[in-house]
TORPA-4810 file (N, C-alpha, C, O; in nm, 3 decimals):
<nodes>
NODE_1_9.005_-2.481_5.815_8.920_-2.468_5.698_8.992_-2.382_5.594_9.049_-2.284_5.642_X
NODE_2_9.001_-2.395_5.472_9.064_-2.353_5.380_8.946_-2.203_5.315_8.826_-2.195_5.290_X
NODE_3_9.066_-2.105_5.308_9.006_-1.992_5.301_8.884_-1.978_5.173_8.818_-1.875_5.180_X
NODE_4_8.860_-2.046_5.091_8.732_-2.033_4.996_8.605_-2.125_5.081_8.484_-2.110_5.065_X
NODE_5_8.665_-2.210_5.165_8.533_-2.282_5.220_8.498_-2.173_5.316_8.377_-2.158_5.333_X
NODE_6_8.583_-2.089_5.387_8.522_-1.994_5.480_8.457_-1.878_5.409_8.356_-1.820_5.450_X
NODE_7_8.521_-1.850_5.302_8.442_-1.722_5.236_8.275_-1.816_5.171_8.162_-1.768_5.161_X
NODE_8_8.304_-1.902_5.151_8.145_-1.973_5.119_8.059_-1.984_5.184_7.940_-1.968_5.156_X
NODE_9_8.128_-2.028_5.326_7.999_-2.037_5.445_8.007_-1.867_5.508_7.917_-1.838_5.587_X
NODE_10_8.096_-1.773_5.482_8.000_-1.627_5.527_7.910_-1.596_5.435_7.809_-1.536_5.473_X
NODE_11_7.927_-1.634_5.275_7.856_-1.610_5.209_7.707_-1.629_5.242_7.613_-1.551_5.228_X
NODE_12_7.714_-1.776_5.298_7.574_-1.799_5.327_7.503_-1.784_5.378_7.386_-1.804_5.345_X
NODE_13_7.555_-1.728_5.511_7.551_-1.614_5.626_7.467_-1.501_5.607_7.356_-1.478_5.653_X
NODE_14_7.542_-1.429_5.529_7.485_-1.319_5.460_7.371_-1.361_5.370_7.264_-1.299_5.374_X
NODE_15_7.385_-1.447_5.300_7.232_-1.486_5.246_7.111_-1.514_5.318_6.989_-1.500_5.313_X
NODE_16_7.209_-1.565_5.394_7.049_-1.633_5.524_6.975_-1.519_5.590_6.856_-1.489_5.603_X
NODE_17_7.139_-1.444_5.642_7.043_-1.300_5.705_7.013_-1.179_5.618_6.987_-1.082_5.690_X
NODE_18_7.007_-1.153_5.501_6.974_-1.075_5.367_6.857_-1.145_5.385_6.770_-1.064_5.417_X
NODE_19_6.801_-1.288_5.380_6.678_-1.348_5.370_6.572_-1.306_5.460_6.465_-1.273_5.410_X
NODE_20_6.587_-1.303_5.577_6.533_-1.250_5.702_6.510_-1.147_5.721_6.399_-1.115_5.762_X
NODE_21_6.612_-1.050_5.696_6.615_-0.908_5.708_6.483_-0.887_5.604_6.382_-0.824_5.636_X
NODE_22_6.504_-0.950_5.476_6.466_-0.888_5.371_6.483_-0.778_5.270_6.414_-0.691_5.215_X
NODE_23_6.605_-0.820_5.271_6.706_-0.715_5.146_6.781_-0.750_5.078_6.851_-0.826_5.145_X
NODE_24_6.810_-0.746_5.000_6.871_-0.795_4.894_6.982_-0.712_4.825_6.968_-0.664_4.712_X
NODE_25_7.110_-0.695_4.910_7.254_-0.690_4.858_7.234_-0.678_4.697_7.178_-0.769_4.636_X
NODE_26_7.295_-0.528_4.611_7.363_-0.590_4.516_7.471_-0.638_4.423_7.479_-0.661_4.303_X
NODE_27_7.572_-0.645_4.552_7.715_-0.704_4.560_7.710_-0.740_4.706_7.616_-0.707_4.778_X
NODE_28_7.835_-0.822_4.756_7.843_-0.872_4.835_7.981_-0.888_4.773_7.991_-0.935_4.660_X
NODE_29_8.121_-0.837_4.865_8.234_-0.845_4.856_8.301_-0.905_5.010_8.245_-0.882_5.117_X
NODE_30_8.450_-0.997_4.996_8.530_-1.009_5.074_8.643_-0.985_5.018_8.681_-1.025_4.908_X
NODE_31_8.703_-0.912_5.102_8.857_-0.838_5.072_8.954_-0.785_5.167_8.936_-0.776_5.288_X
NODE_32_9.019_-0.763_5.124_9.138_-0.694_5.224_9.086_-0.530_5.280_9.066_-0.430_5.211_X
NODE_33_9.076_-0.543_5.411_9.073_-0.388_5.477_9.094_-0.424_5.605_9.055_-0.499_5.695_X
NODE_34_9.228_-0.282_5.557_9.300_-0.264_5.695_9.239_-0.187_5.775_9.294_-0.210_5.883_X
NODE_35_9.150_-0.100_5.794_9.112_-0.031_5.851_8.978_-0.047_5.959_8.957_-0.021_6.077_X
NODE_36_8.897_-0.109_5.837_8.757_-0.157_5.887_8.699_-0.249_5.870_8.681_-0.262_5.749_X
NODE_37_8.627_-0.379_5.962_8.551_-0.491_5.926_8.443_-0.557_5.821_8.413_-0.671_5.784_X
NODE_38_8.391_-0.383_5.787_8.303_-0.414_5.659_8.254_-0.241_5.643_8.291_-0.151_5.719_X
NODE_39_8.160_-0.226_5.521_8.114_-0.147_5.476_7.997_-0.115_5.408_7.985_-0.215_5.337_X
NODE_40_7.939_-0.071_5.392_7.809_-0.073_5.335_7.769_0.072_5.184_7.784_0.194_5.194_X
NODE_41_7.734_0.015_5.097_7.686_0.182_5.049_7.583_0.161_4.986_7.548_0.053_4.938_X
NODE_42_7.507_0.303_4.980_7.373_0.332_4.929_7.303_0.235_4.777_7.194_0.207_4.728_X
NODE_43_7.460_0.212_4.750_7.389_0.147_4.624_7.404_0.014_4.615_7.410_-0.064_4.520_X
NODE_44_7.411_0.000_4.754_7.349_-0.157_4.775_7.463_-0.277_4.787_7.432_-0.395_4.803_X
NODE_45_7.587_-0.233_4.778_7.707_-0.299_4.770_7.780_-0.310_4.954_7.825_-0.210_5.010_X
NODE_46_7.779_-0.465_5.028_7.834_-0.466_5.126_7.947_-0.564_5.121_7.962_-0.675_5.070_X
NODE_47_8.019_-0.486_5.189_8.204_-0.547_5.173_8.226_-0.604_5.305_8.178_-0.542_5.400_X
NODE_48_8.280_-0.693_5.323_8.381_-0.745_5.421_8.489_-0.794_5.433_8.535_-0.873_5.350_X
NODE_49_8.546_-0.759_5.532_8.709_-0.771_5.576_8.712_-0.868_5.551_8.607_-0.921_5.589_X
NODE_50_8.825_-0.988_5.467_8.884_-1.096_5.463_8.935_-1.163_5.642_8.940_-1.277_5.688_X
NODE_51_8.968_-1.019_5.703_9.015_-1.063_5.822_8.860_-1.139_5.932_8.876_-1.222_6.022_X
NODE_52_8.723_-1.082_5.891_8.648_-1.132_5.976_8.645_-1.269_5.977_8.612_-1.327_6.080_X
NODE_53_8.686_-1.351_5.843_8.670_-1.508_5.820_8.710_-1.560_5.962_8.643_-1.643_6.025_X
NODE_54_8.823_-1.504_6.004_8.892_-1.574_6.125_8.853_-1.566_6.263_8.913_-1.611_6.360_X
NODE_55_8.710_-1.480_6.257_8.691_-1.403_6.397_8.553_-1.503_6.442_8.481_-1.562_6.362_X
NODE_56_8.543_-1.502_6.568_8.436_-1.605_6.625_8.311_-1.574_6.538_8.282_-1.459_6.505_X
NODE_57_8.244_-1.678_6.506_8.083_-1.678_6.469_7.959_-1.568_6.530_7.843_-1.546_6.493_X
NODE_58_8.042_-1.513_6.639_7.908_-1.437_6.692_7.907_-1.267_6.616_7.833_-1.185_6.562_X
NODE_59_8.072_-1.295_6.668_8.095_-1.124_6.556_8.082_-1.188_6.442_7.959_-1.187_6.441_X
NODE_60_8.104_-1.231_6.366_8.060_-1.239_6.216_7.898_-1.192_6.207_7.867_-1.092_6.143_X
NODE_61_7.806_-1.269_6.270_7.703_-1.234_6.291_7.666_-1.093_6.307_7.599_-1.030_6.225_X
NODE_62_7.710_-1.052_6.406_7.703_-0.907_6.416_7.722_-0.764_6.312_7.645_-0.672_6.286_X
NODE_63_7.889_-0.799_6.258_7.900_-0.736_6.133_7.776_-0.733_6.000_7.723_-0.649_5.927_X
NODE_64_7.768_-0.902_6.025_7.664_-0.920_5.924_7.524_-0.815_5.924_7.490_-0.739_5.833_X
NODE_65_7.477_-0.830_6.015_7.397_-0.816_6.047_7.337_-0.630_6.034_7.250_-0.566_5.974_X
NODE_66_7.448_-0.608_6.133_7.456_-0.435_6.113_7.491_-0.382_5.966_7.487_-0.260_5.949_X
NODE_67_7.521_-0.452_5.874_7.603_-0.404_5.740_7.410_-0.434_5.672_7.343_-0.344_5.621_X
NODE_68_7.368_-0.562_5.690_7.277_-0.587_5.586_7.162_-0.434_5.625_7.107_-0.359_5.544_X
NODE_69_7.158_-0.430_5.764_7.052_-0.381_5.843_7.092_-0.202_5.743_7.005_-0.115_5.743_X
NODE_70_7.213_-0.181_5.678_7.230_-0.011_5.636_7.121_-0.021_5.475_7.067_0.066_5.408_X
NODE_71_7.127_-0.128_5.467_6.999_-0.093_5.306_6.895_-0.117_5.322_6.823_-0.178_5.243_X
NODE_72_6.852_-0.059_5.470_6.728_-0.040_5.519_6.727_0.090_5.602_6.632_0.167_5.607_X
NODE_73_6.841_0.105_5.665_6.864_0.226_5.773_6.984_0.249_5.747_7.080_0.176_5.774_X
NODE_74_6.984_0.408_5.664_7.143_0.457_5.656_7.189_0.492_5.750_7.287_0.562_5.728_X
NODE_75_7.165_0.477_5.866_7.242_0.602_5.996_7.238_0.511_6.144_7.166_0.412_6.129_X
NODE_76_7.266_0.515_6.209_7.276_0.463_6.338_7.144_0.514_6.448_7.158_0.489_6.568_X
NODE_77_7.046_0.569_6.412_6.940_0.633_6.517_6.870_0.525_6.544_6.905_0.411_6.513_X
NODE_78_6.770_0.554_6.600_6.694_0.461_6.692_6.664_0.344_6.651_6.678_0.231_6.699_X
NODE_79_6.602_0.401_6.514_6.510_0.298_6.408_6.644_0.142_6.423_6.631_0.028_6.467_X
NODE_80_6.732_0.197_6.376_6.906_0.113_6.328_6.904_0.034_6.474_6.873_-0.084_6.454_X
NODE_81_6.927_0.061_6.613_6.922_0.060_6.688_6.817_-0.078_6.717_6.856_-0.194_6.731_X
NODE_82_6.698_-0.038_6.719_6.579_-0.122_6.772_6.604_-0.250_6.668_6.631_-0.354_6.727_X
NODE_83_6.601_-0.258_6.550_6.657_-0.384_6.431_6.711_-0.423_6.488_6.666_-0.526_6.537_X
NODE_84_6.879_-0.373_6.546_6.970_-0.480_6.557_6.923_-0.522_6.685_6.926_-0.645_6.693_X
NODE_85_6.880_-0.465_6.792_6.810_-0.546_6.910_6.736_-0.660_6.894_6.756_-0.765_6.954_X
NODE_86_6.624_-0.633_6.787_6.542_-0.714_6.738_6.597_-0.866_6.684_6.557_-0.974_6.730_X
NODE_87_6.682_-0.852_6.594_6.745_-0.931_6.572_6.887_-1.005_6.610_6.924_-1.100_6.542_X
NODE_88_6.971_-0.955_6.728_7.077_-0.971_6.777_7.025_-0.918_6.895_7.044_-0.796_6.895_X
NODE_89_6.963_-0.959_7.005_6.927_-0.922_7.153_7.068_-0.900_7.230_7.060_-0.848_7.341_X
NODE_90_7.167_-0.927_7.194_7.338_-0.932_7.301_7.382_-0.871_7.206_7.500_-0.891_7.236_X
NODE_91_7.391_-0.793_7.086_7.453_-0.764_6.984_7.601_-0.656_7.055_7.720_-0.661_7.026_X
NODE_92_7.536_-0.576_7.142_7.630_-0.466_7.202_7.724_-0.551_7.264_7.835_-0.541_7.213_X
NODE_93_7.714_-0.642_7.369_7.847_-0.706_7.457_7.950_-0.761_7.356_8.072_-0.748_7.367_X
NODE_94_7.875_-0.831_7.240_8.007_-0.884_7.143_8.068_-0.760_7.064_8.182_-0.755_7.019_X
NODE_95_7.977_-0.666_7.056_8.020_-0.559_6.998_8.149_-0.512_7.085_8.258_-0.530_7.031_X
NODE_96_8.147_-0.468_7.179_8.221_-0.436_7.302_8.361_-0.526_7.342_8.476_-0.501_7.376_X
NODE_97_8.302_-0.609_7.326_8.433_-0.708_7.313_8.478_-0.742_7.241_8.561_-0.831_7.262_X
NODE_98_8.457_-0.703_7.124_8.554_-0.691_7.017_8.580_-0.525_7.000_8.590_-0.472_6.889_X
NODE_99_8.586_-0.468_7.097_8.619_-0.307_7.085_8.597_-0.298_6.980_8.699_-0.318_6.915_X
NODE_100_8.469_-0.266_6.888_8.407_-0.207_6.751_8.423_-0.036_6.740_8.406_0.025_6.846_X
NODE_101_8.438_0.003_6.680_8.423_0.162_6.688_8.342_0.167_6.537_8.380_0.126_6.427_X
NODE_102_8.197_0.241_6.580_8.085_0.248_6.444_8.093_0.399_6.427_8.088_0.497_6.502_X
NODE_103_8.110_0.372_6.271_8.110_0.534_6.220_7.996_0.543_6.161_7.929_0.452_6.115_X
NODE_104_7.971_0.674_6.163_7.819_0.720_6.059_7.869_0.770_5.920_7.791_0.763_5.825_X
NODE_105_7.986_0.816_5.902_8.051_0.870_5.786_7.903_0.943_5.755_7.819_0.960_5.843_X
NODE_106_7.886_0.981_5.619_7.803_1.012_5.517_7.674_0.926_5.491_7.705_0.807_5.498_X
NODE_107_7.555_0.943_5.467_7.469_0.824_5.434_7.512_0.747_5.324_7.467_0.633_5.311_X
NODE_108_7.580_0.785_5.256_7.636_0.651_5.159_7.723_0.578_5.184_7.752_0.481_5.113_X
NODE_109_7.784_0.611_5.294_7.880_0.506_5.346_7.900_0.516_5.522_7.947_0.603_5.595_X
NODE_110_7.839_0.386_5.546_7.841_0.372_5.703_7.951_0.256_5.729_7.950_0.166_5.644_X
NODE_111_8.027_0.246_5.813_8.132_0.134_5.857_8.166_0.115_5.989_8.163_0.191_6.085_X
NODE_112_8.213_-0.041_5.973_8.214_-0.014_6.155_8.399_-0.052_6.153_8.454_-0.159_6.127_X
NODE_113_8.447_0.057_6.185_8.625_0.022_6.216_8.649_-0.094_6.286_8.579_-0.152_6.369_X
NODE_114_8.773_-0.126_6.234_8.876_-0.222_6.338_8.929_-0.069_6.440_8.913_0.051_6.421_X
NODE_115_9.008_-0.161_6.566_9.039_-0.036_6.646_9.193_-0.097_6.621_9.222_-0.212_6.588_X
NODE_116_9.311_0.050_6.656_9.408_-0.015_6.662_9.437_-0.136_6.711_9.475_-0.225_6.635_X
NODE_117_9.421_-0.158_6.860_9.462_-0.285_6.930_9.414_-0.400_6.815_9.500_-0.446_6.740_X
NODE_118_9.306_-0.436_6.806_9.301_-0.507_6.676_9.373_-0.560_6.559_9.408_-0.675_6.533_X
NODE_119_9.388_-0.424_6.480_9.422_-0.407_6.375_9.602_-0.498_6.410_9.634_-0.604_6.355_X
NODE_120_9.684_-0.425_6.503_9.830_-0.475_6.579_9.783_-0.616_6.577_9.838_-0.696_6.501_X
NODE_121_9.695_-0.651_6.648_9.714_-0.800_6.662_9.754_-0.881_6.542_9.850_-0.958_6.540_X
NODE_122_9.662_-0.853_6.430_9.649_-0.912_6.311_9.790_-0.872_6.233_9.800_-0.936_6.128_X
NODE_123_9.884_-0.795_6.254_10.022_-0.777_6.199_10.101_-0.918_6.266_10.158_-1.009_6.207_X
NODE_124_10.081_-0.897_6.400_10.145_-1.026_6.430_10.249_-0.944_6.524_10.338_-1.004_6.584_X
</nodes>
């Protein structure tokens, strides 16, 4: 699939689950980051790694999911927690297997890292 048809169908992704969730993004970015899969901030702007295009449908989901779920819940506690259950019941095993490492940073910016091993793969 040619890389604008994949950034179109995450797009929609994210629309579908922005729809559900019930929030409404006000940006929605794909881009280059080396560091981390996506990002979120207070003012409503969620980014994602160009690199997730390539990663199975379930983590996409997941990223998605946990990124839309921060302009509702800035922090990772329970509340954050019970959502993504709610809505991703297996969310942790894909999490896990894609060795995720979730930061809380600051409430304006929550992210969930690539881990090295990862990150190496994608150098090649």
């Amino acid at each position: 699939m040619v890389l604008e048809a994949k950034k179109r169908k995450m797009r929609q992704e994210v629309a579908h689950w922005a729809e559900k969730i019930g929030v409404k993004p006000k940006r929605v970015q794909i881009q280059r980051m080396t560091v981390k899969w996506a990002s979120c901030s207070t003012a409503g702007r969620v980014c994602f790694s160009a690199d997730l295009l390539d990663e199975p449908s379930a983590f996409q989901e997941v990223v998605i999911v946990h990124e839309l779920l921060h302009l509702l819940v800035p922090n990772h506690g329970k509340l954050f927690k019970s959502l993504m259950k709610a809505h991703l019941p297996g969310w942790e095993r894909v999490a896990r297997e894609r060795e995720v490492t979730i930061c809380g940073g600051s409430e304006a910016h929550v992210e969930i890292r690539k881990t090295k091993s990862v990150d190496r793969r994608k150098r090649g």
